[in-house]
N, C-alpha and C positions, 0 to 999 in steps of 0.2 A: 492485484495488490491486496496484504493483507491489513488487515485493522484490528486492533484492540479498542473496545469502548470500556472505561472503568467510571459508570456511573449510579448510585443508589437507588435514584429515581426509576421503579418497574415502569410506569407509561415512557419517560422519555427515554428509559435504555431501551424498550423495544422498538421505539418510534426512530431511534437512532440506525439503529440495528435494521430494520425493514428497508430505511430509507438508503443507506450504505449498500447492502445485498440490492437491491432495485438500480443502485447507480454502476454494478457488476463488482464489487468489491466483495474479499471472504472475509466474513466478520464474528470474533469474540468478542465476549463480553464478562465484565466480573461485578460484582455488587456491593465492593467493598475493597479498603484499601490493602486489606493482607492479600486477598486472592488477585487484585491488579495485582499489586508487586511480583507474585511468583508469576501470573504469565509472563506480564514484560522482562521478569529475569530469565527465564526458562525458554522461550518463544521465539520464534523471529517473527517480528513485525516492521510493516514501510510504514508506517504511523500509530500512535496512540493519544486517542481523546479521551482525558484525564479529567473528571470533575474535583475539585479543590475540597468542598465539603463531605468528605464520604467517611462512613462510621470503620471502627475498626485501626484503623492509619488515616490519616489524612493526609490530603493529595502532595501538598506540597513535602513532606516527609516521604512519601512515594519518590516522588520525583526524584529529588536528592538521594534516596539510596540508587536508584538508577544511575544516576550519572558518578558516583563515588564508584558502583561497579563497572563502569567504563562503558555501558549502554548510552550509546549514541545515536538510538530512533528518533525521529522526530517527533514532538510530542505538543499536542496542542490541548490547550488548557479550557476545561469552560468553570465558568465562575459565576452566582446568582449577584456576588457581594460589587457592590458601585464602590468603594473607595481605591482610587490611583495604588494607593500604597499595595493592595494586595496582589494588584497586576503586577506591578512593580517585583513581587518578594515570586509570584513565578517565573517572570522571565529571568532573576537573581539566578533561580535555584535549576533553570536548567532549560525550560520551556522555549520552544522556537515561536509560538503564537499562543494568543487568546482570543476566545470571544465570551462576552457575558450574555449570560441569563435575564432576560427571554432571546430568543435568535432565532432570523430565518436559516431552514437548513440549508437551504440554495445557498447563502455566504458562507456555512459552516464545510460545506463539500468543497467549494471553489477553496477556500484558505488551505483544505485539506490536501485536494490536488497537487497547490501550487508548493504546499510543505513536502510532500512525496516526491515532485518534479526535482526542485532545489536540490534534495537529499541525495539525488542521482544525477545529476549534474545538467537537468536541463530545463532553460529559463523559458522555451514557450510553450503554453498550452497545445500547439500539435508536433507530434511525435514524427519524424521520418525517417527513413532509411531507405534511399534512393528515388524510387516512385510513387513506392507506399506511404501511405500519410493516413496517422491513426488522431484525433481529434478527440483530446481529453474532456473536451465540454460538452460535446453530444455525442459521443460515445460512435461515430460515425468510423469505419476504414473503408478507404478509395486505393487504386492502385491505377495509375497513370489517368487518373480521374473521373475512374469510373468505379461505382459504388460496389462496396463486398460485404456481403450479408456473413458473417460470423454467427456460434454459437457464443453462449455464456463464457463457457471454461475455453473456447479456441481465445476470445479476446482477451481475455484475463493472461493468458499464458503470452498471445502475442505481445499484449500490454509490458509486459515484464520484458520482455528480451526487448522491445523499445526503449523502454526505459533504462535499461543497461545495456545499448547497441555497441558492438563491435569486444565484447567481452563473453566470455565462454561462462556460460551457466551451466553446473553442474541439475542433474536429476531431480537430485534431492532438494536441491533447493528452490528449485520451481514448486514442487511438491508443499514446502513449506512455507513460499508467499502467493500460491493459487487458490490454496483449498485451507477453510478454516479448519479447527482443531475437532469437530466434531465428525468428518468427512469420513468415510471410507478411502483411504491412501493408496493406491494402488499407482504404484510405478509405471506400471504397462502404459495406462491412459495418456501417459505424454505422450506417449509413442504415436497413440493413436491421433491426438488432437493435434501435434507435429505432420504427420502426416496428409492431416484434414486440409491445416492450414496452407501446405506445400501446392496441395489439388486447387486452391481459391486462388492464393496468390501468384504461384508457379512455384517450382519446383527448388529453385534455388532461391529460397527467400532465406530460411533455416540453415544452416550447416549445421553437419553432424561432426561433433571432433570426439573420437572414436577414444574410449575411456574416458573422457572429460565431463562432454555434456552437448551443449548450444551454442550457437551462438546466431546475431541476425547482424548485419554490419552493412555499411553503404557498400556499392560496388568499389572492389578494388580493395576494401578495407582489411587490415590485418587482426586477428580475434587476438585479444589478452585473455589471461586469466583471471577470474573477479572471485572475491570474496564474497560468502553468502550473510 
């Protein structure tokens, strides 16, 4: 999964930022409201944490030009400010969640999770597809109940096609919600990490649909095609 962090704060956007990458998420980050704006316009992202007071634009003028451009990422807000009204004038302007200023990050990850899950159409914390069972809260994959040690980028990639099971992900767009914007992009590497993953889980976890992309699907299940 990828993330956008658009917050002014250098300690807590790096503390964000560290903490995200450590829970296996690719993570951007912008310092200001004009430069969030062009990621989350230009970008694809499975979420963005939006701070409200940021120099340049502020959050909630972000926001709203997001959603008049018809960006539909989930977006969660953080906010220092204690009055109702202003949670209020985010979730107006577009914001699926908030949490205020100060916050542990353990509730700021869990809301963020469950805002990525939602956006993809699923309501519990562990992920399946037949045997496989990938667990968004400790980052744990099992396969008929016995434990599977993944890399970084195999879970992150597996991650995704769970989260959009039984639909055909193209290439590119794997590329686009695995690896942040800073990454060396190399195509080939799905190949490889598809591969990896095939040898742990078995061989038929992955379908290849030949010019399309991916897909991973319960037995029996038939692959759609998904928008990136």
């Amino acid at each position: 999964m990828r993330v956008l962090i658009v917050e002014d704060e250098p300690n807590l956007r790096q503390q964000l930022m560290s903490t995200l990458e450590g829970a296996g998420y690719a993570v951007d980050s912008a310092s200001d409201g004009e430069e969030g704006h062009f990621l989350g316009s230009t970008e694809n992202y499975d979420a963005i944490i939006l701070d409200l007071g940021l120099p340049e634009v502020d959050g909630l003028t972000v926001l709203d030009r997001w959603r008049k451009e018809g960006k539909a990422t989930p977006v969660l807000v953080l906010t220092a400010r204690d009055s109702w009204s202003d949670k209020v004038a985010g979730l107006d302007a577009g914001a699926d969640d908030y949490v205020a200023k100060p916050f542990q990050t353990e509730e700021l990850i869990a809301r963020l999770r469950a805002l990525i899950r939602r956006a993809s159409g699923n309501a519990s914390a562990e992920l399946t597809a037949g045997d496989i069972r990938l667990d968004t809260r400790s980052g744990k994959v099992t396969r008929a109940g016995e434990p599977i040690k993944l890399t970084a980028q195999e879970y992150k990639l597996l991650s995704y096609l769970l989260h959009h099971k039984g639909k055909v992900v193209s290439r590119t767009e794997l590329i686009e919600h695995i690896y942040d914007q800073d990454f060396d992009r190399d195509s080939n590497t799905i190949e490889v990490f598809v591969t990896r993953i095939r040898k742990k889980l078995g061989a038929d976890t992955i379908t290849t649909i030949r010019g399309l992309g991916y897909s991973l699907e319960d037995p029996d299940g038939t692959p759609v095609a998904a928008e990136s």
